[in-house]
N, C-alpha and C positions, 0 to 999 in steps of 0.2 A: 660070772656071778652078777647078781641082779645087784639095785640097792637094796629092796627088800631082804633079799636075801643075805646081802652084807650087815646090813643093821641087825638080824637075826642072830647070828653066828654072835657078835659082839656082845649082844643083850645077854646070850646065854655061857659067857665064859667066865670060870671060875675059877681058875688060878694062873700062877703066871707063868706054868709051862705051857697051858692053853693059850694065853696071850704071845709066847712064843713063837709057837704052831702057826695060831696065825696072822702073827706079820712075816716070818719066815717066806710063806705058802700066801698071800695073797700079796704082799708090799715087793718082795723080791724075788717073785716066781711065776713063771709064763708069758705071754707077748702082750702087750701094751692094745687097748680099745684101738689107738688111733695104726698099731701096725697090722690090725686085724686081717689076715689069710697075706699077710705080708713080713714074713717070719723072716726070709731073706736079707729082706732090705731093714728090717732090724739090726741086724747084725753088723749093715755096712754103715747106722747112723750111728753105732754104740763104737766101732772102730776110725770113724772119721773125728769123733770127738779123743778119744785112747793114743790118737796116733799125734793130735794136735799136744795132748801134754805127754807125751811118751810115756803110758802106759797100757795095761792090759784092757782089752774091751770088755772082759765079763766085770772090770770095778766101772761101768756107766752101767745105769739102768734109770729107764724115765720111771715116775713114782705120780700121783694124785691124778686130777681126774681122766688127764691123757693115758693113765693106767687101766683106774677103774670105768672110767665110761660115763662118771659122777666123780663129784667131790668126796672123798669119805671123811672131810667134816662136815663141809655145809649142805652136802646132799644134794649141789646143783647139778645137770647131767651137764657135761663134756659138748661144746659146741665151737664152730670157727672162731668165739671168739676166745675162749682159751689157750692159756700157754701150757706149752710144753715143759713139765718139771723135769730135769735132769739130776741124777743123782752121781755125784763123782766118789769111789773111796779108794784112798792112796797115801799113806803114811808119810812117804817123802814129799809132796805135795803138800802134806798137810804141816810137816815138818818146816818146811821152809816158809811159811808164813809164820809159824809160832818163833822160828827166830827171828824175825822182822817185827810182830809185836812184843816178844821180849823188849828187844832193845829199846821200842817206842816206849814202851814201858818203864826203863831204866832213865829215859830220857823225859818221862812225865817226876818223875819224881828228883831227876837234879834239878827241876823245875829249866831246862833247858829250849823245853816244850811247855807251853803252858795253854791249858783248855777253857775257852769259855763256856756259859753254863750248857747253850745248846750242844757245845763239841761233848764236851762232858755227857751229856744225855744221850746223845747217840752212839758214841764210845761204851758206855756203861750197855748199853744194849747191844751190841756188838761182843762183848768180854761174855755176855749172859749165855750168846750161844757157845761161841769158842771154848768156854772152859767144858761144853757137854760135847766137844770131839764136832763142832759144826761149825767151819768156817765160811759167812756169809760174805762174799763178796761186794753186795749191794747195798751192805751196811760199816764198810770197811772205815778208817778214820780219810780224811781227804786233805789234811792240813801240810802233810809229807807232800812230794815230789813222787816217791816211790810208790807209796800208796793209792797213788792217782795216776801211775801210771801203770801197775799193777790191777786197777780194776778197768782203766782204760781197754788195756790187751784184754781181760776177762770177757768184757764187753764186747768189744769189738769181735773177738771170734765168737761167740753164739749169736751176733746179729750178723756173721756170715753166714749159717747155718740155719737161718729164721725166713719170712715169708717167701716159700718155695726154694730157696735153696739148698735143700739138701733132703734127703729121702723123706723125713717126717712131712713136709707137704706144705701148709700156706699158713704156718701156725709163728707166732711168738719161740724161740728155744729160752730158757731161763736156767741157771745152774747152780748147786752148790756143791761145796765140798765135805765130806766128813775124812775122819782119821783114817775110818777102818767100818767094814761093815755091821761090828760089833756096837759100835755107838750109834750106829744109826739105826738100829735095830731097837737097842737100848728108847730112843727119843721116840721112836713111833709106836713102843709098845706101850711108852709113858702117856701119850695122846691118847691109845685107845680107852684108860680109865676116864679122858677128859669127856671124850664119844658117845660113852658107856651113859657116865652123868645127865649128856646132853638128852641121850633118848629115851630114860628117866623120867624126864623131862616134860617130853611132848605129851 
């Protein structure tokens, strides 16, 4: 799919089993621009990441413009110097962060923890994706032990997996988590009216 052609498609949908359709069929379906006639070795970067948090290789899939070829917000094309978006989705995975923010949770309010305005702001945006089934890693709280040592590991294993080491090539790897494919489904079909707007727009 071209961008033209992707901007097309979007311009003309009109309800939201058409928005289904297609992020279903373009967001999580077929092989990524950057594994282009390399279907293969797809397979063994979506199982390299699956095997590192034990789970299934078909819940990785890379998404944005190492997908498309282009950004499909900002419409840049896909170059060395972009990163690799990963997409992780795994309930128990995603489970066990939400008991970790619980607690953090529980512990902001016997004021046991307590947030300055910056933590507070970064936090509140943090909670903004979490509650839509998206746990962002790179916006985790950092004031725990746990929590910094939990994005630490995050980190460190996709900067093993990053400039040439591992099938994707001499790119950036970047990752998040969602619950379940449902919500991320959910969040990317919520962007396409933002898209829609955008092209509107021009």
């Amino acid at each position: 799919m071209t961008k033209e052609e992707y901007q097309a498609e979007i311009t003309n949908l009109k309800s939201e089993d058409d928005k289904k359709i297609f992020t279903q069929k373009n967001y999580f379906h077929g092989i990524p621009t950057v594994f282009d006639t390399r279907e293969n070795q797809y397979y063994y970067f979506r199982k390299r990441i699956a095997d590192n948090f034990d789970i299934e290789f078909y819940e990785v899939l890379i998404v944005g413009s190492s997908k498309f070829g282009f950004s499909p917000y900002k419409f840049t094309d896909f170059s060395l110097d972009s990163d690799i978006d990963v997409v992780i989705f795994n309930e128990r995975l995603f489970d066990e962060y939400f008991e970790l923010i619980s607690e953090y949770q529980y512990l902001i309010k016997k004021q046991i923890i307590r947030l300055n305005s910056k933590q507070l702001k970064e936090y509140s945006r943090f909670i903004k994706y979490f509650i839509r089934g998206w746990m962002r890693p790179d916006l985790l709280p950092q004031n725990t032990n746990d929590f910094k040592e939990l994005k630490q590991d995050w980190d460190d294993f996709f900067k093993s997996i990053s400039h040439s080491k591992s099938e994707v090539g001499n790119y950036i790897v970047k990752a998040g988590l969602f619950k379940n494919q449902k919500y991320a489904e959910k969040y990317y079909r919520s962007s396409i009216d933002d898209i829609s707007k955008k092209l509107k727009s021009l």
